[in-house]
C-alpha positions as a Markdown table, in Angstrom:
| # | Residue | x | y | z |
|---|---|---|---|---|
| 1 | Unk | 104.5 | 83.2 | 117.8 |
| 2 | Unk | 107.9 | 82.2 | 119.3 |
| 3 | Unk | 109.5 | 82.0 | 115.7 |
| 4 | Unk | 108.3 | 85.8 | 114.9 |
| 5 | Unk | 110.3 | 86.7 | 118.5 |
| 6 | Unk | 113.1 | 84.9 | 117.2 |
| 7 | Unk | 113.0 | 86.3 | 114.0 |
| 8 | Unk | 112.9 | 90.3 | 116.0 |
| 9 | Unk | 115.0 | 89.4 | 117.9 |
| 10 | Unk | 117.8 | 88.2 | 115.7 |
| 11 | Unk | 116.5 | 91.7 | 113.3 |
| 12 | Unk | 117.3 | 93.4 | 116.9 |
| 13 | Unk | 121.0 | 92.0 | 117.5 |
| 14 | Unk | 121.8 | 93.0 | 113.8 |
| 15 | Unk | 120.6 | 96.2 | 113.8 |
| 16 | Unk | 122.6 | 97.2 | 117.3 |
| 17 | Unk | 125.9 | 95.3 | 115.5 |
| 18 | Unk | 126.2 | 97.1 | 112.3 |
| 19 | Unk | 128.0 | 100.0 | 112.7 |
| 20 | Unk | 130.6 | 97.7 | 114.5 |
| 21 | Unk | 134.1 | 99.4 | 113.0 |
| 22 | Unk | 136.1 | 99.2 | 110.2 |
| 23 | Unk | 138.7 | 96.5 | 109.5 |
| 24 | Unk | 142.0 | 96.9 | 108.8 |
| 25 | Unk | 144.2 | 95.9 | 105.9 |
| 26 | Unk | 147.5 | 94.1 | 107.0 |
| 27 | Unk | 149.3 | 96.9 | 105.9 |
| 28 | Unk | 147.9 | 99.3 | 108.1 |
| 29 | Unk | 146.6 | 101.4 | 105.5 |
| 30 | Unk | 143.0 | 101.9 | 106.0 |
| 31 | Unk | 141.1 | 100.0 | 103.0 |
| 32 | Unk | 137.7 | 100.5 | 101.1 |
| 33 | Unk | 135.8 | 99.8 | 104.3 |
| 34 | Unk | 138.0 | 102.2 | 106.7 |
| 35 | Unk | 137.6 | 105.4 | 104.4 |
| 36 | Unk | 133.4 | 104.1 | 103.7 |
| 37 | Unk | 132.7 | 102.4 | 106.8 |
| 38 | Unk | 129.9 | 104.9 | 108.5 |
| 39 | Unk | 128.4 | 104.7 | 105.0 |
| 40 | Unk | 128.8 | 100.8 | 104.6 |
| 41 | Unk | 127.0 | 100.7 | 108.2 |
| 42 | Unk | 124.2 | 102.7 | 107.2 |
| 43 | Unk | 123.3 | 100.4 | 104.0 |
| 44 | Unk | 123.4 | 97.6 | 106.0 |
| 45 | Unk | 121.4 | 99.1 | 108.7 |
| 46 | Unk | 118.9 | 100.2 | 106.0 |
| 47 | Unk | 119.2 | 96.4 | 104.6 |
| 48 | Unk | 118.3 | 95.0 | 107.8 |
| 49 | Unk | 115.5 | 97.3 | 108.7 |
| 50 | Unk | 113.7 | 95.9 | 105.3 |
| 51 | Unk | 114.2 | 92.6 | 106.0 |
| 52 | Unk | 113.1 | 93.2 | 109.6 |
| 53 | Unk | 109.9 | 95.2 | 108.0 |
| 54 | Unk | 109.3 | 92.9 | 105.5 |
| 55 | Unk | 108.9 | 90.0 | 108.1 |
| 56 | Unk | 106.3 | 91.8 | 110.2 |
| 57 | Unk | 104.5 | 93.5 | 107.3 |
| 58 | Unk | 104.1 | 89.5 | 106.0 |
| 59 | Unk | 103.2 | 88.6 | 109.7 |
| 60 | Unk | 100.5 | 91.5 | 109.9 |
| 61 | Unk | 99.3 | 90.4 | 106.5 |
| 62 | Unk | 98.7 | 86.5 | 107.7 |
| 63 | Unk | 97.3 | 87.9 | 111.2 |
| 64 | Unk | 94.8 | 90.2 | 109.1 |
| 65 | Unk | 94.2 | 87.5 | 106.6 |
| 66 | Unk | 93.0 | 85.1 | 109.9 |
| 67 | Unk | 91.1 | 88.2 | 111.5 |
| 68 | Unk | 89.2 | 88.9 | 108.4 |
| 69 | Unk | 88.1 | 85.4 | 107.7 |
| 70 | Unk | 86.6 | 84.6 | 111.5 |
| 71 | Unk | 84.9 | 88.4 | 111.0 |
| 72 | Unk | 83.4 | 86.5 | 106.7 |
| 73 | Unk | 82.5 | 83.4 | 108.6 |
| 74 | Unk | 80.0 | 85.4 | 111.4 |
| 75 | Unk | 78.1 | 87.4 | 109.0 |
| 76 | Unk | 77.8 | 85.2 | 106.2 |
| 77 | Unk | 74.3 | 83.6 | 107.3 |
| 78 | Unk | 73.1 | 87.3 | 107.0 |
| 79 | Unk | 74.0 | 87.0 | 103.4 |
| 80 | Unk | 72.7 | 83.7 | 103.1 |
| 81 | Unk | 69.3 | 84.5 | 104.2 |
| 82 | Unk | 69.4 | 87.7 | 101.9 |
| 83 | Unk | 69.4 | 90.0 | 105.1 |
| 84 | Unk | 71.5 | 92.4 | 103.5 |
| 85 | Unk | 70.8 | 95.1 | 105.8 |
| 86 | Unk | 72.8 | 93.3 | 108.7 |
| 87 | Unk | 75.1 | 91.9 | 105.5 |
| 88 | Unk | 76.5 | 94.9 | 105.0 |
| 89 | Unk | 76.6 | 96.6 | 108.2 |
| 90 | Unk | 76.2 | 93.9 | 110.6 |
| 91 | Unk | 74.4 | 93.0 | 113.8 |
| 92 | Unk | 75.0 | 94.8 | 116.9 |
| 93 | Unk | 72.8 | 92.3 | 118.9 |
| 94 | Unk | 74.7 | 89.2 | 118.3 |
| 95 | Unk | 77.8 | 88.8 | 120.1 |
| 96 | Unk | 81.0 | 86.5 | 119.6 |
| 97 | Unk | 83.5 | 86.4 | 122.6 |
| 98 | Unk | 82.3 | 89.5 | 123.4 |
| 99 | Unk | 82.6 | 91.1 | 120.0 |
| 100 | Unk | 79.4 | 91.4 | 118.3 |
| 101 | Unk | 79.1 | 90.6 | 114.4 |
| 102 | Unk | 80.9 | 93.2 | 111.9 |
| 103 | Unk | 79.4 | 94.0 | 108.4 |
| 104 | Unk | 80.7 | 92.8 | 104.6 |
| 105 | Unk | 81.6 | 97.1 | 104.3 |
| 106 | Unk | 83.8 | 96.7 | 107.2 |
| 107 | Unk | 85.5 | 93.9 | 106.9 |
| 108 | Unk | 86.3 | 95.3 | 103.0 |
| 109 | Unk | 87.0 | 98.7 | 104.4 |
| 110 | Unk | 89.5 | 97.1 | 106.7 |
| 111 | Unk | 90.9 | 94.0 | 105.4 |
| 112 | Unk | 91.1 | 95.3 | 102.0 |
| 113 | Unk | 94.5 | 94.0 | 101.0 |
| 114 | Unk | 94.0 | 90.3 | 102.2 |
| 115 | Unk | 91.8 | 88.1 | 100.1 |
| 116 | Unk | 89.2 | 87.4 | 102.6 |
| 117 | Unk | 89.0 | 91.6 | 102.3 |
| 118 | Unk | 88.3 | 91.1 | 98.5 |
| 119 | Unk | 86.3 | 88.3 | 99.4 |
| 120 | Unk | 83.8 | 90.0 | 101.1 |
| 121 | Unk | 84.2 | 93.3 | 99.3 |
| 122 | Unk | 82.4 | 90.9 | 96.6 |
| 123 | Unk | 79.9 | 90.0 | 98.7 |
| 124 | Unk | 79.2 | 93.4 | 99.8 |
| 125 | Unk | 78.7 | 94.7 | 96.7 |
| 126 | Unk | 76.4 | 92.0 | 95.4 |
| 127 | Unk | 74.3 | 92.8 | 98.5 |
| 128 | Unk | 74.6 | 96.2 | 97.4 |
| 129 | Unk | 73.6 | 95.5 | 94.1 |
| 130 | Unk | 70.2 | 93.2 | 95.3 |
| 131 | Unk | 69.2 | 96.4 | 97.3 |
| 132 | Unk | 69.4 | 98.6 | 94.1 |
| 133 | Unk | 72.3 | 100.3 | 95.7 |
| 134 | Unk | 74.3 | 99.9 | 92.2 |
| 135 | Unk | 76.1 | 102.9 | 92.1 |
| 136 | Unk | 77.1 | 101.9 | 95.7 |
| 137 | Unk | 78.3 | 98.9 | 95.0 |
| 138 | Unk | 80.9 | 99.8 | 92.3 |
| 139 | Unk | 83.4 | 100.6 | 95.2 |
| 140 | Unk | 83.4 | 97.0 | 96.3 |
| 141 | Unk | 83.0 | 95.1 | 92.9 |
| 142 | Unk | 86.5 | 97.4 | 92.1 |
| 143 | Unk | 88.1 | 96.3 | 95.4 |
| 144 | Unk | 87.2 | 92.8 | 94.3 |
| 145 | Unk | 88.9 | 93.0 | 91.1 |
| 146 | Unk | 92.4 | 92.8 | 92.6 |
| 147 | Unk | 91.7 | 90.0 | 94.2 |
| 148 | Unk | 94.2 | 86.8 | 93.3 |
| 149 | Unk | 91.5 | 84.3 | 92.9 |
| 150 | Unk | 90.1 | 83.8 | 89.3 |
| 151 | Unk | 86.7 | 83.2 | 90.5 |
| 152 | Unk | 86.3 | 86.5 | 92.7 |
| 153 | Unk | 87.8 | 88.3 | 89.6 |
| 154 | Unk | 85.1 | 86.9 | 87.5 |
| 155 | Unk | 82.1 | 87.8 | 89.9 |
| 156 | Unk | 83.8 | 91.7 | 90.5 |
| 157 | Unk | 84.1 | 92.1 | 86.5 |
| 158 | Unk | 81.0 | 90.7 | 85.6 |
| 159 | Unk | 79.1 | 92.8 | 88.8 |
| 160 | Unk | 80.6 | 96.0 | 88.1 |
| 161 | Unk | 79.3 | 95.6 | 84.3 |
| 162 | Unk | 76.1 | 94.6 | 85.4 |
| 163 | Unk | 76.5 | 98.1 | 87.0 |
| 164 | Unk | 77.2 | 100.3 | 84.1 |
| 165 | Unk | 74.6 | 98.1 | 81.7 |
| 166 | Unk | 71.9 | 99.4 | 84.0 |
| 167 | Unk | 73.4 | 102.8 | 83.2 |
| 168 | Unk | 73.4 | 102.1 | 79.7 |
| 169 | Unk | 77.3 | 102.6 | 79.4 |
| 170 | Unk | 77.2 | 100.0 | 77.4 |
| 171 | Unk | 80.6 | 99.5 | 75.4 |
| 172 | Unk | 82.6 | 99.6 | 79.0 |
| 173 | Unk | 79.8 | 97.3 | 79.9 |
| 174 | Unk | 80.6 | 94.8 | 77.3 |
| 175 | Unk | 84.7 | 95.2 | 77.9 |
| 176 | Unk | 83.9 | 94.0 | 81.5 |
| 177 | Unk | 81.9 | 91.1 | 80.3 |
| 178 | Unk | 84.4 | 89.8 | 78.2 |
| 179 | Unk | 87.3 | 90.2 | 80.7 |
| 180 | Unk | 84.7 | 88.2 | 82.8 |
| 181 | Unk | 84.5 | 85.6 | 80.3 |
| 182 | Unk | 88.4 | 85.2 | 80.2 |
| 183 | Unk | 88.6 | 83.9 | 84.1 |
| 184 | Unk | 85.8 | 81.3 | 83.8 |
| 185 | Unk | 87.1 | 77.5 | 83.2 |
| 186 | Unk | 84.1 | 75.8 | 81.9 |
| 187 | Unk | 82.9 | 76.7 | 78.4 |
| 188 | Unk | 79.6 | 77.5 | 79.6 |
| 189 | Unk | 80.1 | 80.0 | 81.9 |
| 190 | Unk | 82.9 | 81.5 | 79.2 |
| 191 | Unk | 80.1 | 81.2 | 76.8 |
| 192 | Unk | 77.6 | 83.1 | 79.0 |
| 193 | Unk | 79.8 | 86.3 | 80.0 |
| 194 | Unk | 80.5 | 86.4 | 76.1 |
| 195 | Unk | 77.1 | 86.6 | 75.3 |
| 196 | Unk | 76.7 | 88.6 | 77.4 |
| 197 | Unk | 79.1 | 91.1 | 76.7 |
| 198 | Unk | 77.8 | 90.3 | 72.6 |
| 199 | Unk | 74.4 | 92.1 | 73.5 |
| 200 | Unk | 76.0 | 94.9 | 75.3 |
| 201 | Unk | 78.0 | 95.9 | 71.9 |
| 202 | Unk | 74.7 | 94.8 | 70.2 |
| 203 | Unk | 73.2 | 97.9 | 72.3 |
| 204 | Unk | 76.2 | 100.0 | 71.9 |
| 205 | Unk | 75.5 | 99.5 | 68.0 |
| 206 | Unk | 78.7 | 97.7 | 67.4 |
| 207 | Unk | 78.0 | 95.1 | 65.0 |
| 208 | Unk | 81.0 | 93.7 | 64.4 |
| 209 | Unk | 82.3 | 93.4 | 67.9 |
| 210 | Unk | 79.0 | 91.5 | 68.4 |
| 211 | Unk | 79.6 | 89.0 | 65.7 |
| 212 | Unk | 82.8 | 88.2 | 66.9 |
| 213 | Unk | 81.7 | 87.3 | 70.0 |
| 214 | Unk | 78.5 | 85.6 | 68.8 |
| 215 | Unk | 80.8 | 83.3 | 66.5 |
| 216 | Unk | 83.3 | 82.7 | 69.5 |
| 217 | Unk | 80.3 | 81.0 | 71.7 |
| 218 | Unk | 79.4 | 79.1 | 68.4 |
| 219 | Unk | 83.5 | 77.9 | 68.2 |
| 220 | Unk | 83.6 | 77.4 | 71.8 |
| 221 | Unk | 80.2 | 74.8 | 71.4 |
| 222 | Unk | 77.8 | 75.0 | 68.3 |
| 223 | Unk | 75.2 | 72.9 | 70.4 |
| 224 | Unk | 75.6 | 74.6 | 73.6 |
| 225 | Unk | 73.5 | 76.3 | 76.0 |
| 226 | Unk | 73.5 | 80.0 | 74.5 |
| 227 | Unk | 75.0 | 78.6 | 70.9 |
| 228 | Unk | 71.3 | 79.1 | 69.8 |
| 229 | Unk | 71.2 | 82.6 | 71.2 |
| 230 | Unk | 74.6 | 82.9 | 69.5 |
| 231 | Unk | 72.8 | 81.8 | 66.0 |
| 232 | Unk | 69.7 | 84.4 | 67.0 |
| 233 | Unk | 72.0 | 87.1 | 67.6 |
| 234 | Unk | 73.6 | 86.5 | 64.4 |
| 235 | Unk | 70.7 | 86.6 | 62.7 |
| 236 | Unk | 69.5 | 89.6 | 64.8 |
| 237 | Unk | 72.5 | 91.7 | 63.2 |
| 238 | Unk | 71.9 | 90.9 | 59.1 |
| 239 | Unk | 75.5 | 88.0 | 59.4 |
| 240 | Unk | 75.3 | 85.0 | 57.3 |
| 241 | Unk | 75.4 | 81.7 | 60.1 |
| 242 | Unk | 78.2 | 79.4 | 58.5 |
């Protein structure tokens, strides 16, 4: 805290010195900062008050960030416990400090541009999703998305195309699936988002899409986990397994 008042005031002292005069040549004729100073003191002013704006926006953003992740931490053992009811919009009953427990839909309403927001915008909308509120839930998978952690990435993309599967939009479906598959980093769980996304263009009738995938899983791990549901889906579709 002291090094933010430092920091506002030094923005302060800057901002009341920069239209401080001109300076003089040694000649006496007035120079390029004479004839422009007003408009020199006006860009710098303007500089200052980004910098100044800039350093509280960032120190919002790690206060939010903190507030959002003590608000995650209280609600999670609703999640946990698959009380999604409470998940989502909390638990007026239970108190902390005074405050009582805020909901997964708030805390991604509110905190939305922090990670913890995206955090448990994810959660909110696979709570959502378990309460057959899937159209519901697309809001929050999408908030997720932007997250800047691979892992919440992966859950939003391959949520929100467990969304449109259900209704049969099958081709965006599969696109999902596979940008799922690109933030995994273990072959299996690549492998499973692909096959995934391989029987969503096997629904939307697109063959060939299909047997790229299917041969992708087979290249990632001929023996692996769905490599045999690879070589079946292969089959499925009339393709010669090499």
């Amino acid at each position: 805290m002291k090094k933010r008042e430092m920091n506002q005031e030094d923005a302060s002292q800057l901002l009341t010195g920069a239209d401080s005069g001109a300076v003089s040549s040694d000649s006496g004729e007035p120079n390029f900062i004479e004839k422009n100073g007003k408009l020199i003191s006006i860009v710098s002013l303007v500089v200052v008050v980004a910098i100044a704006v800039a350093f509280y926006l960032r120190y919002q953003s790690e206060e939010a960030s903190g507030r959002a992740s003590v608000l995650l931490t209280r609600v999670m053992e609703y999640y946990e416990a698959g009380d999604y009811e409470k998940a989502l919009n909390g638990d007026p009953s239970k108190t902390y400090l005074g405050e009582e427990v805020k909901g997964l839909k708030y805390i991604a309403d509110e905190f939305s541009s922090t990670d913890q927001g995206k955090i448990a915008a994810l959660y909110a909308a696979n709570s959502l999703f378990n309460s057959n509120k899937q159209s519901d839930s697309k809001k929050y998978f999408e908030i997720a998305q932007k997250s800047s952690a691979d892992i919440i990435r992966l859950g939003a993309n391959a949520g929100l195309a467990a969304t449109l599967e259900i209704e049969n939009k099958y081709s965006e479906a599969a696109e999902l699936y596979k940008s799922a598959s690109q933030y995994a980093d273990e072959d299996n769980i690549k492998s499973r988002y692909l096959f995934y996304s391989a029987l969503c263009y096997e629904k939307a009738e697109n063959s060939a899409q299909a047997e790229s995938l299917y041969r992708e899983i087979l290249k990632l791990s001929e023996f692996g986990e769905f490599s045999t549901l690879a070589k079946a889906g292969l089959t499925r579709i009339g393709t010669i397994i090499e």
